[in-house]
mmCIF file of the N, C-alpha and C atoms, coordinates in Angstrom:
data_MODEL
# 
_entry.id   MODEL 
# 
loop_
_atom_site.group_PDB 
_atom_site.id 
_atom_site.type_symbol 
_atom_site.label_atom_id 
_atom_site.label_alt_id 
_atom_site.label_comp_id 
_atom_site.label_asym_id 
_atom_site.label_entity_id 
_atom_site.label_seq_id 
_atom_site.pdbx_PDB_ins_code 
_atom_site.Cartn_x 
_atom_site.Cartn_y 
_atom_site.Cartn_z 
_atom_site.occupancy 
_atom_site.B_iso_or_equiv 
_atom_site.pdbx_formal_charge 
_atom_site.auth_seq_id 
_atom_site.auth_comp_id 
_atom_site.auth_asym_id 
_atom_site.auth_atom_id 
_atom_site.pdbx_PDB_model_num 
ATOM 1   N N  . UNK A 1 1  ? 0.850  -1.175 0.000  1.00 0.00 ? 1  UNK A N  1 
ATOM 2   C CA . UNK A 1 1  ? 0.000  0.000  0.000  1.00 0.00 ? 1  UNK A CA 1 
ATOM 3   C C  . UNK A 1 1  ? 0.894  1.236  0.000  1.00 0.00 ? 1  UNK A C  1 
ATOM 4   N N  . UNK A 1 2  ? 0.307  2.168  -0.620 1.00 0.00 ? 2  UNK A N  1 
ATOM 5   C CA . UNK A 1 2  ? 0.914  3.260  -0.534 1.00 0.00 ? 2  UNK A CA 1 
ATOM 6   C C  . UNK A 1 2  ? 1.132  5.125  0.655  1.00 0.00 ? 2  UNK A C  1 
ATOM 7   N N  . UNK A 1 3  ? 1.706  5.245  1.205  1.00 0.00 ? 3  UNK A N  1 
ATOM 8   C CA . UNK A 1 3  ? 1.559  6.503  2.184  1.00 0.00 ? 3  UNK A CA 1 
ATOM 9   C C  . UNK A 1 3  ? 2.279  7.333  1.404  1.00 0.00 ? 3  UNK A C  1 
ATOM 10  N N  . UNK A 1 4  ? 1.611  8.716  1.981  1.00 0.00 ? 4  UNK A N  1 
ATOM 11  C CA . UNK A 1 4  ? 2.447  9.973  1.604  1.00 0.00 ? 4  UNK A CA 1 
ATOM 12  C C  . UNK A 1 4  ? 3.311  10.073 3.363  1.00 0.00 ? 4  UNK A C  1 
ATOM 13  N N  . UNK A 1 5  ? 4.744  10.864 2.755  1.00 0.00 ? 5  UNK A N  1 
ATOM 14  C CA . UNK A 1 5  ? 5.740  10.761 4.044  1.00 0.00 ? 5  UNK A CA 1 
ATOM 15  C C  . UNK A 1 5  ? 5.967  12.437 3.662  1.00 0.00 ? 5  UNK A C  1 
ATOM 16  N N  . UNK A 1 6  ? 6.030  13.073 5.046  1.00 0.00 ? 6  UNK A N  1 
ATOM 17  C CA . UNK A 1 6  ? 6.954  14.546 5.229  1.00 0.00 ? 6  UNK A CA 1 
ATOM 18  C C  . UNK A 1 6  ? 7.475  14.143 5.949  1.00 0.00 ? 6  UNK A C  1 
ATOM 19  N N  . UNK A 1 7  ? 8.723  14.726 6.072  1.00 0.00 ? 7  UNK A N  1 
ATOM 20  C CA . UNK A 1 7  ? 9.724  15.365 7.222  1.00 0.00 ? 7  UNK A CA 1 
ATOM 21  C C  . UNK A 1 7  ? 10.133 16.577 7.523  1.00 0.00 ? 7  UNK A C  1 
ATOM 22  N N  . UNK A 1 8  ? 10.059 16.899 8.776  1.00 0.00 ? 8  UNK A N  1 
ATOM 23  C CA . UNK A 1 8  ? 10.386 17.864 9.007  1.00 0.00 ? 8  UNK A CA 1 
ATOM 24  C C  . UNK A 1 8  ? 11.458 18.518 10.264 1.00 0.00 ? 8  UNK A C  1 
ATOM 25  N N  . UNK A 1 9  ? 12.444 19.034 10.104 1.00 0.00 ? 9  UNK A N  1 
ATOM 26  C CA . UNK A 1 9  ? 13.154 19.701 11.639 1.00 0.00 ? 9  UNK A CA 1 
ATOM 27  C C  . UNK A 1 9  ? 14.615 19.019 11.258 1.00 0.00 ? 9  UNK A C  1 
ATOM 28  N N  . UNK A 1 10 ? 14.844 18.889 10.096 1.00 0.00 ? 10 UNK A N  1 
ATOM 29  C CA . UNK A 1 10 ? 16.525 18.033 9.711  1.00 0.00 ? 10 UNK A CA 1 
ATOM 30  C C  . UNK A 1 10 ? 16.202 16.547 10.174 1.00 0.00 ? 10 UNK A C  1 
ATOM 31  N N  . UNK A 1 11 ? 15.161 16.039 9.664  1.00 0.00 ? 11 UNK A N  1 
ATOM 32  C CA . UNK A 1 11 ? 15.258 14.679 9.857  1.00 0.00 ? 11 UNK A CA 1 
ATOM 33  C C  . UNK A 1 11 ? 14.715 14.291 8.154  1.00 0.00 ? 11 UNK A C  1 
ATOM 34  N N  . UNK A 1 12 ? 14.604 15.022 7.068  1.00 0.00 ? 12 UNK A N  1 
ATOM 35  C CA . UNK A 1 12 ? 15.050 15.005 5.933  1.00 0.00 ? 12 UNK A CA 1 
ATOM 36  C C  . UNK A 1 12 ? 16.406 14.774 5.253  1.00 0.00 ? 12 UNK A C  1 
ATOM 37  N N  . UNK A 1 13 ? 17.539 14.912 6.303  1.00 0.00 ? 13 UNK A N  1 
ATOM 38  C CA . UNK A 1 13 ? 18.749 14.699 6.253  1.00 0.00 ? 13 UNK A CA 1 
ATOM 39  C C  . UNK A 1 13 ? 19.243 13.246 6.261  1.00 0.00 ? 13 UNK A C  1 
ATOM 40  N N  . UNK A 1 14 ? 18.271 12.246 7.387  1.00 0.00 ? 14 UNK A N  1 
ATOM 41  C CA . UNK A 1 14 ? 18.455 11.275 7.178  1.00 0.00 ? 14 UNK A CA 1 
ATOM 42  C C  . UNK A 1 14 ? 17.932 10.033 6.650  1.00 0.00 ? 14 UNK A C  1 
ATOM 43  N N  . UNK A 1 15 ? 17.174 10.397 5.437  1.00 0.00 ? 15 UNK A N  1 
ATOM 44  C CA . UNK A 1 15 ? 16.129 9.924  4.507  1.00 0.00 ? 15 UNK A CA 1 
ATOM 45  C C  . UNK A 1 15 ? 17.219 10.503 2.940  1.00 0.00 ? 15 UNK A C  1 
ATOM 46  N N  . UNK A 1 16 ? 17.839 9.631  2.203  1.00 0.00 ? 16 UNK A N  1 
ATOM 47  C CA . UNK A 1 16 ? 18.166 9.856  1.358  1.00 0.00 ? 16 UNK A CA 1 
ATOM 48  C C  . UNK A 1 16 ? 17.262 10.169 -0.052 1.00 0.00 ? 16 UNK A C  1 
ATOM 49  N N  . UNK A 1 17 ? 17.550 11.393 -0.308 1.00 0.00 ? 17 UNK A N  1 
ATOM 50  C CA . UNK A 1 17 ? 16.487 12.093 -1.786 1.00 0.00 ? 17 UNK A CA 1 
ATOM 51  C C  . UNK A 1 17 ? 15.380 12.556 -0.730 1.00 0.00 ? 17 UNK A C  1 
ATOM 52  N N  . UNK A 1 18 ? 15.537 13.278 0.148  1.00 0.00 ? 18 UNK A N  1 
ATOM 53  C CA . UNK A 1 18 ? 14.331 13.499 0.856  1.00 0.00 ? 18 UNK A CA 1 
ATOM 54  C C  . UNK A 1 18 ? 14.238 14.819 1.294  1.00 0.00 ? 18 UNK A C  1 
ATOM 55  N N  . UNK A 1 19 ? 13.391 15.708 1.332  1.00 0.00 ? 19 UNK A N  1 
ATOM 56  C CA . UNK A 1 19 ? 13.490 17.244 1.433  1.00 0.00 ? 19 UNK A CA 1 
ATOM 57  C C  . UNK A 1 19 ? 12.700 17.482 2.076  1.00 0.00 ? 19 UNK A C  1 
ATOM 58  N N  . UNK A 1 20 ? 12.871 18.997 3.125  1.00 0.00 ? 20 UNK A N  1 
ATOM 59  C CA . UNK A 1 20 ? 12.102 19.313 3.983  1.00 0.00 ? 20 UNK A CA 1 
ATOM 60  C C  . UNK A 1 20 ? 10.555 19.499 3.349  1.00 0.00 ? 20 UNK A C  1 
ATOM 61  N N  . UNK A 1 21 ? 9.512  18.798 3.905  1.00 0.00 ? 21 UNK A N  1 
ATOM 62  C CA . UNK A 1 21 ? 8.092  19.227 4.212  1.00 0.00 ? 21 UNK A CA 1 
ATOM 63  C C  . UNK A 1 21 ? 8.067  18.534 2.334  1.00 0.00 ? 21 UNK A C  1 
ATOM 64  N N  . UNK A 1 22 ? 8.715  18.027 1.411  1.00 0.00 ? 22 UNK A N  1 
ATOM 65  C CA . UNK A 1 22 ? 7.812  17.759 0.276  1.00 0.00 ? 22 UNK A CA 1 
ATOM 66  C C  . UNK A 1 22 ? 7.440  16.443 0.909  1.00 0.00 ? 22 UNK A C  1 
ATOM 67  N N  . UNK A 1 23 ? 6.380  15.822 0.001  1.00 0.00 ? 23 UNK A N  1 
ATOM 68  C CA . UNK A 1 23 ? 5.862  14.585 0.356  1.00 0.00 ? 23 UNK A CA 1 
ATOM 69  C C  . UNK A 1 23 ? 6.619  13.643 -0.454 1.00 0.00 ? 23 UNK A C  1 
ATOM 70  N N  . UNK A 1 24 ? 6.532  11.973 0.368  1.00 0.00 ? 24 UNK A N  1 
ATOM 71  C CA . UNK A 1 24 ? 7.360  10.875 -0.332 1.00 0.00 ? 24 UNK A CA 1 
ATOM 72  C C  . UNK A 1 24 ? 6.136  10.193 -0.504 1.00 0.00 ? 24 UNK A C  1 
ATOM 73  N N  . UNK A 1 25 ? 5.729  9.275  -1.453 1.00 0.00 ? 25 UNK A N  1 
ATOM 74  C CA . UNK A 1 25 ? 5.358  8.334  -1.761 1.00 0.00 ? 25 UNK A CA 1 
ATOM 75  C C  . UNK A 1 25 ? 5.977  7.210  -1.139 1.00 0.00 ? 25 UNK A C  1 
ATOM 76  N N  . UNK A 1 26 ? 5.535  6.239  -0.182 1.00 0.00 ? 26 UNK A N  1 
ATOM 77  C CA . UNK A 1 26 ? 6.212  5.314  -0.128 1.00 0.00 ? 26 UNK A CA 1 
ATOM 78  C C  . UNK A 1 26 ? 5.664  4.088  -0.076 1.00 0.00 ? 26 UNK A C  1 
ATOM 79  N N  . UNK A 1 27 ? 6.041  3.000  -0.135 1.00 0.00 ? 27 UNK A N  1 
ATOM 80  C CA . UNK A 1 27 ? 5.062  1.687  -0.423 1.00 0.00 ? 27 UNK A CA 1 
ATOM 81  C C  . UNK A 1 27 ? 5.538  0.788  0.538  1.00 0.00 ? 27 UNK A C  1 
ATOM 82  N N  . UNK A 1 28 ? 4.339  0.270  1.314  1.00 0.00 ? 28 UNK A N  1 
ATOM 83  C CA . UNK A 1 28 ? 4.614  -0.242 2.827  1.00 0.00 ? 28 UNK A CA 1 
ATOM 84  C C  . UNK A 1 28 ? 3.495  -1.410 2.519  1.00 0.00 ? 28 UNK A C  1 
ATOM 85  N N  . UNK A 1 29 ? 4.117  -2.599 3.491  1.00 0.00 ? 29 UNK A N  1 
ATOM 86  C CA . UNK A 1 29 ? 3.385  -3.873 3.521  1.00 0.00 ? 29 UNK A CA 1 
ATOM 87  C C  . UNK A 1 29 ? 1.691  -3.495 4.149  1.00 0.00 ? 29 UNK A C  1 
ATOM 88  N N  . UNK A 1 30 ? 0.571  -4.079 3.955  1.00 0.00 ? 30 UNK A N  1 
ATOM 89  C CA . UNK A 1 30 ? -0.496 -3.646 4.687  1.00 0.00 ? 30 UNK A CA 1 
ATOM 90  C C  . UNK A 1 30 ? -0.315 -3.732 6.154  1.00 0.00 ? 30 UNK A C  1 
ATOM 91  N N  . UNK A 1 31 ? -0.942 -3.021 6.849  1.00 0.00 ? 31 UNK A N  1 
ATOM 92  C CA . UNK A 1 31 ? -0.273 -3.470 8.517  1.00 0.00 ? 31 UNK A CA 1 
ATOM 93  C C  . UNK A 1 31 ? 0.099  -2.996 9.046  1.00 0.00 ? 31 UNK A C  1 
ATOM 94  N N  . UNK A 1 32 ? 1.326  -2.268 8.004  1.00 0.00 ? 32 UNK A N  1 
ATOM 95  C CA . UNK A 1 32 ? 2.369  -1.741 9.362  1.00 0.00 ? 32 UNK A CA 1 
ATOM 96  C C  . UNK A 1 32 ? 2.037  0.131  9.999  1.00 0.00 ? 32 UNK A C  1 
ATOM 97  N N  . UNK A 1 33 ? 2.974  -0.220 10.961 1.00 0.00 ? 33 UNK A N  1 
ATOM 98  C CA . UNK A 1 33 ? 3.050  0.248  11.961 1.00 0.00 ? 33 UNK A CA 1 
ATOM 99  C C  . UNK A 1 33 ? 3.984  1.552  11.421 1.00 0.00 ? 33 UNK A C  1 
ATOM 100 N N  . UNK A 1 34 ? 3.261  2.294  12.531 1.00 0.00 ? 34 UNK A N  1 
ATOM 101 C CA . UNK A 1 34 ? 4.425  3.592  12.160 1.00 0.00 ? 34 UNK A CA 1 
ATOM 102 C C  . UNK A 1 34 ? 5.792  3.479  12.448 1.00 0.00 ? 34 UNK A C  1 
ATOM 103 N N  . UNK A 1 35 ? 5.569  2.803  13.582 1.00 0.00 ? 35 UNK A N  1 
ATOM 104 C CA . UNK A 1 35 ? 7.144  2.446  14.276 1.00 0.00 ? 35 UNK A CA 1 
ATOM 105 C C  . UNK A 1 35 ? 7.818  1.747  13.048 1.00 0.00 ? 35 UNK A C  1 
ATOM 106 N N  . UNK A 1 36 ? 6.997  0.338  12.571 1.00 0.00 ? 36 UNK A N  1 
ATOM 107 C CA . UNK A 1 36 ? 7.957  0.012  11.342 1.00 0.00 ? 36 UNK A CA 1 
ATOM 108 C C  . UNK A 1 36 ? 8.283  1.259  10.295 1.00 0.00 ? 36 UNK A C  1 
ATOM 109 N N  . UNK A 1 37 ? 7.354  2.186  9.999  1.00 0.00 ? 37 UNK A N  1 
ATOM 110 C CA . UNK A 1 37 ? 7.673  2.806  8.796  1.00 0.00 ? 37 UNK A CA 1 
ATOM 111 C C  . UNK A 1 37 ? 8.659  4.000  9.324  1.00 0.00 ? 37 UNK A C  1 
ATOM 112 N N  . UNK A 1 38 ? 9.062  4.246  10.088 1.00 0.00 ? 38 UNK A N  1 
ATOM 113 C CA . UNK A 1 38 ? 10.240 4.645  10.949 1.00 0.00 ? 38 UNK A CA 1 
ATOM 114 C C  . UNK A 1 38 ? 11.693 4.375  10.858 1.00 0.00 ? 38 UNK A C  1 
ATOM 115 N N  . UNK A 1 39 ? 11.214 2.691  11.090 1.00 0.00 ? 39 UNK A N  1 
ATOM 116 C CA . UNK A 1 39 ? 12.674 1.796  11.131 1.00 0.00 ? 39 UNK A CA 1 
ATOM 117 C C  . UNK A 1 39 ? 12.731 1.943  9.585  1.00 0.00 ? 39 UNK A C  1 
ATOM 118 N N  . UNK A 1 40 ? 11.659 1.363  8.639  1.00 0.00 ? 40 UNK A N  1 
ATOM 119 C CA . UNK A 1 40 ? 12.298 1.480  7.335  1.00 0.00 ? 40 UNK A CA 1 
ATOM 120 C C  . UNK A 1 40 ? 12.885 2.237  6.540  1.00 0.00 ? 40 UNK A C  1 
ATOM 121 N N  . UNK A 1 41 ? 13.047 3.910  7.177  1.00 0.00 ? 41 UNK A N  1 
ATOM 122 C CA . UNK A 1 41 ? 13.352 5.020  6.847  1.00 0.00 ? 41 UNK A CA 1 
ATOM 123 C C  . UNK A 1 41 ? 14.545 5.366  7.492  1.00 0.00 ? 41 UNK A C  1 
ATOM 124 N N  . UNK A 1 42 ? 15.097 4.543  8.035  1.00 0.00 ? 42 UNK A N  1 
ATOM 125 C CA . UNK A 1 42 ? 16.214 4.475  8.985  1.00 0.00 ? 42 UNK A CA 1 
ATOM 126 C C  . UNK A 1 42 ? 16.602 5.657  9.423  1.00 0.00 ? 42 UNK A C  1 
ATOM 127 N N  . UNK A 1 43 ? 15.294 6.147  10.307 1.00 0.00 ? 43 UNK A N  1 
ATOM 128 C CA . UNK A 1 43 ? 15.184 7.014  11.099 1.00 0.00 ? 43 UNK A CA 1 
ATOM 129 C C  . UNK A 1 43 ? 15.130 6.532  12.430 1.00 0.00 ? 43 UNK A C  1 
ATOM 130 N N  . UNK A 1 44 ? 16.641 7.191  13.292 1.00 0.00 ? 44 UNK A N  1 
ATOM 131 C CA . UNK A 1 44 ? 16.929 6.764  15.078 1.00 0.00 ? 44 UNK A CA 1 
ATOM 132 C C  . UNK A 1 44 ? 14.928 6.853  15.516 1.00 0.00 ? 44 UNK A C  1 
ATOM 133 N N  . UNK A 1 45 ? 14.494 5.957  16.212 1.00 0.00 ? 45 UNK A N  1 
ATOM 134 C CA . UNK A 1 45 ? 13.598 6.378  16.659 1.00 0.00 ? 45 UNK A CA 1 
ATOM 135 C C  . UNK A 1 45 ? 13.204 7.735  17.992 1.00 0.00 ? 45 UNK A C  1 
ATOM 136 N N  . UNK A 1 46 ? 14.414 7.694  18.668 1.00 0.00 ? 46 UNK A N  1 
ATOM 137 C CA . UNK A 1 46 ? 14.317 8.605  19.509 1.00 0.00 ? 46 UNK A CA 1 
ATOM 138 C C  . UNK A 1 46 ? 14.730 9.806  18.769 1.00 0.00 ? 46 UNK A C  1 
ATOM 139 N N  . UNK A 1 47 ? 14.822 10.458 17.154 1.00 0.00 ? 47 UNK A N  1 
ATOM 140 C CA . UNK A 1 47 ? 14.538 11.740 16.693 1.00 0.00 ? 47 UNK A CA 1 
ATOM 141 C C  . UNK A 1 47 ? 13.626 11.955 15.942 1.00 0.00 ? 47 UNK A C  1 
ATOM 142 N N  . UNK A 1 48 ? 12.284 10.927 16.676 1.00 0.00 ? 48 UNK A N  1 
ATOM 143 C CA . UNK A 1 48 ? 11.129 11.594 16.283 1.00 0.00 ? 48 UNK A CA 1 
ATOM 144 C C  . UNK A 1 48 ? 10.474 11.863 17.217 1.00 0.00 ? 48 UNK A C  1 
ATOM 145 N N  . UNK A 1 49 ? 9.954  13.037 17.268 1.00 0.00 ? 49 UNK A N  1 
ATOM 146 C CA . UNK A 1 49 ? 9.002  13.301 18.838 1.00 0.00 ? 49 UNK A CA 1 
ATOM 147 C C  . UNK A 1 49 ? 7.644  13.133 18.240 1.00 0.00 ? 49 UNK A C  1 
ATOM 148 N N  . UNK A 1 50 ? 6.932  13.672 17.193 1.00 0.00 ? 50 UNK A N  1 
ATOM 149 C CA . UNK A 1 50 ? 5.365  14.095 17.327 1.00 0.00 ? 50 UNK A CA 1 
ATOM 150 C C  . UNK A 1 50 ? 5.435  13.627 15.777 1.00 0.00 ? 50 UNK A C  1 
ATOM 151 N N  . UNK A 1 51 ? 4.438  12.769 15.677 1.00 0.00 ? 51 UNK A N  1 
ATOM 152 C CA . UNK A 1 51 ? 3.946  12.081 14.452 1.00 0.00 ? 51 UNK A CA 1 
ATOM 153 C C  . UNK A 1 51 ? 2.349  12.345 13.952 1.00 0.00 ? 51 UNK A C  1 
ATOM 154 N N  . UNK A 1 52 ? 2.017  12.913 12.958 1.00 0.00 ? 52 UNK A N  1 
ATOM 155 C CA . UNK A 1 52 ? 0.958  13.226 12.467 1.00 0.00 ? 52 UNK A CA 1 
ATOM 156 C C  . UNK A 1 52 ? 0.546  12.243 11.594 1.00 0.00 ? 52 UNK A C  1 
ATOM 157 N N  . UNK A 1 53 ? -0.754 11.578 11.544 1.00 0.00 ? 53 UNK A N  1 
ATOM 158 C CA . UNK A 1 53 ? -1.194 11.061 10.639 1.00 0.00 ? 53 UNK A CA 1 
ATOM 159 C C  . UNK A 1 53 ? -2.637 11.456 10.435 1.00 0.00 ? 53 UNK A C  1 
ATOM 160 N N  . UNK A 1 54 ? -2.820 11.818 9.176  1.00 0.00 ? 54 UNK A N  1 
ATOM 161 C CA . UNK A 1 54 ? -3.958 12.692 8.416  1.00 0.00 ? 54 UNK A CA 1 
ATOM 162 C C  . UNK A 1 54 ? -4.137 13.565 9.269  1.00 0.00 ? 54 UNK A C  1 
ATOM 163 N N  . UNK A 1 55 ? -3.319 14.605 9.982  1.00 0.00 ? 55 UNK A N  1 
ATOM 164 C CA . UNK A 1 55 ? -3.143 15.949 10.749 1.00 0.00 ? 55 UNK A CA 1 
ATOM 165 C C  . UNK A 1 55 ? -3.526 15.299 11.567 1.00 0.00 ? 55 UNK A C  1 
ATOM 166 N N  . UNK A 1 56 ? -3.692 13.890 12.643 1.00 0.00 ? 56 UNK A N  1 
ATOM 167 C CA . UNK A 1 56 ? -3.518 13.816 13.931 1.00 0.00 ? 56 UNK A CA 1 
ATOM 168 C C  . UNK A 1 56 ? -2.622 13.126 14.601 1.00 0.00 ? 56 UNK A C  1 
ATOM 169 N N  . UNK A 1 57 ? -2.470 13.965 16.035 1.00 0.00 ? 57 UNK A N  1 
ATOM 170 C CA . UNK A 1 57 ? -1.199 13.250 16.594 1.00 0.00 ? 57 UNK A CA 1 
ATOM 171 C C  . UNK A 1 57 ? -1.531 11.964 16.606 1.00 0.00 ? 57 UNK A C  1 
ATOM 172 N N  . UNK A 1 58 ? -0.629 10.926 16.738 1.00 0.00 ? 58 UNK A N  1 
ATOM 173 C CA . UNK A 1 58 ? -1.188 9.753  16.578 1.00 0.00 ? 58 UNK A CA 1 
ATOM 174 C C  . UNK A 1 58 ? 0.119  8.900  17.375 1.00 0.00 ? 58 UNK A C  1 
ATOM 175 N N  . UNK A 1 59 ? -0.014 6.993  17.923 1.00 0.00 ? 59 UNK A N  1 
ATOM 176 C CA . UNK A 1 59 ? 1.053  7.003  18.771 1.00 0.00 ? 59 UNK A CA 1 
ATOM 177 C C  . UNK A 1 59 ? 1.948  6.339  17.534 1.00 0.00 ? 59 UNK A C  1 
ATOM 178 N N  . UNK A 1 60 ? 3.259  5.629  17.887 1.00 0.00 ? 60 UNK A N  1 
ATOM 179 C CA . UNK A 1 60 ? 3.947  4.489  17.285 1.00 0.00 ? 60 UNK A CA 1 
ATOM 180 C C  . UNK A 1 60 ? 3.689  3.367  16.496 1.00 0.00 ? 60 UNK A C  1 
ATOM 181 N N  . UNK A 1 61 ? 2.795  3.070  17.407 1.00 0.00 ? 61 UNK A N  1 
ATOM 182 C CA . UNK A 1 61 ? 1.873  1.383  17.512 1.00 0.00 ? 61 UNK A CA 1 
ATOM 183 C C  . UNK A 1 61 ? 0.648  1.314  16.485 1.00 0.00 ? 61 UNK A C  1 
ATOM 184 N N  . UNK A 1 62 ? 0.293  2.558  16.068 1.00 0.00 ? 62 UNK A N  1 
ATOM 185 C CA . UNK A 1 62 ? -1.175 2.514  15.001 1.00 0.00 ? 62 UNK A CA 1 
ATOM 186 C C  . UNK A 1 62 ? -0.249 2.591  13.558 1.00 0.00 ? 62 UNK A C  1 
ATOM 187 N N  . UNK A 1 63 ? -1.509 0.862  13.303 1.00 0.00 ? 63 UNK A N  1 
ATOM 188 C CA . UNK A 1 63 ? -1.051 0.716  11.756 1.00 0.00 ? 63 UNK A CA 1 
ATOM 189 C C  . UNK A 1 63 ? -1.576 1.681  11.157 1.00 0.00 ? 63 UNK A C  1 
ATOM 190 N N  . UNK A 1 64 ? -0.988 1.702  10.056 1.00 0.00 ? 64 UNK A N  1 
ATOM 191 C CA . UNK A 1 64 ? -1.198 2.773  8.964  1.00 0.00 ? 64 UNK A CA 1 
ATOM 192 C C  . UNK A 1 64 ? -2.165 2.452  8.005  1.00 0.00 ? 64 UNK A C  1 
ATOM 193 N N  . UNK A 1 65 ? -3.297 3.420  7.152  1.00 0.00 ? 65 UNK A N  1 
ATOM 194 C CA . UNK A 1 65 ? -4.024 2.093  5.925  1.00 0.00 ? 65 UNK A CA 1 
ATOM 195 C C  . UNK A 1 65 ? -3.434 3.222  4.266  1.00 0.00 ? 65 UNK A C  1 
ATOM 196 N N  . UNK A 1 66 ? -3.987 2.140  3.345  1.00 0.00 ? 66 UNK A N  1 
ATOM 197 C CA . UNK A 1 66 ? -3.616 3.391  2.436  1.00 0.00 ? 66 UNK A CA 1 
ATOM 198 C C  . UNK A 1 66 ? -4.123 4.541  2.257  1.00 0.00 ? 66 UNK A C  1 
ATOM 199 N N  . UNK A 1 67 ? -2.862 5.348  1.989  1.00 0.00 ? 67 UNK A N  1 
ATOM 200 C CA . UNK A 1 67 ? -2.975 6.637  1.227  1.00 0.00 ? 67 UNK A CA 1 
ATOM 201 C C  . UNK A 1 67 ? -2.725 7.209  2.362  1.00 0.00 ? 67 UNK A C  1 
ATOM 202 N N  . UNK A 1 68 ? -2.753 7.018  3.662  1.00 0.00 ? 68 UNK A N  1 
ATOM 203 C CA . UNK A 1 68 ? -2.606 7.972  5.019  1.00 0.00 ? 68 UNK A CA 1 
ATOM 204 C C  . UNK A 1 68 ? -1.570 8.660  4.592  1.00 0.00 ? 68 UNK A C  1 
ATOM 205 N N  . UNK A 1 69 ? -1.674 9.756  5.307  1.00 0.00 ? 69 UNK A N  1 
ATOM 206 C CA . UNK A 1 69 ? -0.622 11.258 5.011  1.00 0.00 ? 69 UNK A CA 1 
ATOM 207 C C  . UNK A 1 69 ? 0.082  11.392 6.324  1.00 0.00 ? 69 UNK A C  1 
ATOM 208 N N  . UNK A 1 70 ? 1.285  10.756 6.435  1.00 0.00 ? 70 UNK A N  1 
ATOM 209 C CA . UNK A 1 70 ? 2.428  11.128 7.770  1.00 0.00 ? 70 UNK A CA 1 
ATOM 210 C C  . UNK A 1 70 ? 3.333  12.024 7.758  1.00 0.00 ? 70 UNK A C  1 
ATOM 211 N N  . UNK A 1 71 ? 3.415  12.673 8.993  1.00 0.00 ? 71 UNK A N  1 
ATOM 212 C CA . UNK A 1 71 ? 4.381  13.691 8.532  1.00 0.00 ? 71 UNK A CA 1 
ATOM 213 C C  . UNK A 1 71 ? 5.234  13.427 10.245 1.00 0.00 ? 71 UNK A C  1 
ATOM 214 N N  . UNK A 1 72 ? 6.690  13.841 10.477 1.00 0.00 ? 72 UNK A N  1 
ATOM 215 C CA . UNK A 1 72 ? 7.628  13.496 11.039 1.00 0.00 ? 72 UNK A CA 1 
ATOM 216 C C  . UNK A 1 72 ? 7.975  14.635 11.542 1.00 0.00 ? 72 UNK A C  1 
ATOM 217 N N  . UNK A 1 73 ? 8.366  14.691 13.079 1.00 0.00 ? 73 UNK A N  1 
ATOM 218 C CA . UNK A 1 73 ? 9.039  16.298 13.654 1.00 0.00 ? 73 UNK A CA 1 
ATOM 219 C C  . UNK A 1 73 ? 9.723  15.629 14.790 1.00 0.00 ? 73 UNK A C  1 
ATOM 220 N N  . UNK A 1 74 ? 10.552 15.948 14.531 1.00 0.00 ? 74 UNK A N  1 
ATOM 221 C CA . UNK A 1 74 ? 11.851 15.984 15.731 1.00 0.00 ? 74 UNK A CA 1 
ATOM 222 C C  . UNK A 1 74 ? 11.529 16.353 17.032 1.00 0.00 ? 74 UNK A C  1 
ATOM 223 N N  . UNK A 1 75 ? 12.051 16.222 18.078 1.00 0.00 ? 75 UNK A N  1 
ATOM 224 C CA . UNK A 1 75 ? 11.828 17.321 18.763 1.00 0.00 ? 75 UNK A CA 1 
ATOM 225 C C  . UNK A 1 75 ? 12.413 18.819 18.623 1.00 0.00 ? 75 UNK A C  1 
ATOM 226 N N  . UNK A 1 76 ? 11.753 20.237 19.451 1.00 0.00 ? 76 UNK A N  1 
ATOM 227 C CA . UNK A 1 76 ? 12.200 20.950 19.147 1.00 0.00 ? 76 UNK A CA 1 
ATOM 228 C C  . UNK A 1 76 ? 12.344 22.062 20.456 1.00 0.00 ? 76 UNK A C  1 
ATOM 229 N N  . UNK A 1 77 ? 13.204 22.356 20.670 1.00 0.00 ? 77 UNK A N  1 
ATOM 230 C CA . UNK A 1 77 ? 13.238 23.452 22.007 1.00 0.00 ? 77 UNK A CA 1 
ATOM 231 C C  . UNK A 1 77 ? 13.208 24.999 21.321 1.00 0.00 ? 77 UNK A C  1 
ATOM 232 N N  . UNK A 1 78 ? 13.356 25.755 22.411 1.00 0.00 ? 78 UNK A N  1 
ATOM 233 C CA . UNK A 1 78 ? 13.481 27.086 22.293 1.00 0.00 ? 78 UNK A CA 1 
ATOM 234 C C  . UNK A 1 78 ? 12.832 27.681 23.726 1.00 0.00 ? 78 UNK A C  1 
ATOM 235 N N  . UNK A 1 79 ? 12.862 29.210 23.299 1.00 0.00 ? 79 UNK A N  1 
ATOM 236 C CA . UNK A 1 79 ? 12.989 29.900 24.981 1.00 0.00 ? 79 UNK A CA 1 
ATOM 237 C C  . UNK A 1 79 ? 12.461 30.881 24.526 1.00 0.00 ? 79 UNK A C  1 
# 
């Protein structure tokens, strides 16, 4: 099945061909998990803080179905 992927906060850096905030097409077994679609992006899991799917926060553990729209944010500080 297919998802749309963003990244955002320099974690486009570690997604090769991958640019801030455009969307990826990516093609994932039915099922999985965000956490898998994480690992398959060989993204550290602890530099993702807040995961959106179809604009809601959403946890690790919820499979994904097609066409869902994820988007990826780091954490982020400031003062």
């Amino acid at each position: 099945m297919i998802v749309e992927v963003r990244v955002f906060g320099g974690l486009e850096k570690k997604i090769p061909g991958a640019s801030y905030g455009k969307p990826m097409e990516i093609d994932v077994p039915d099922g999985t998990s965000v956490k898998e679609l994480i690992d398959m992006l060989n993204i550290p899991p602890g530099d993702v803080f807040t995961i959106l799917v179809n604009g809601v926060n959403t946890p690790k553990e919820n499979a994904l179905k097609q066409g869902d729209r994820v988007a990826f944010f780091p954490p982020v500080g400031g003062g």
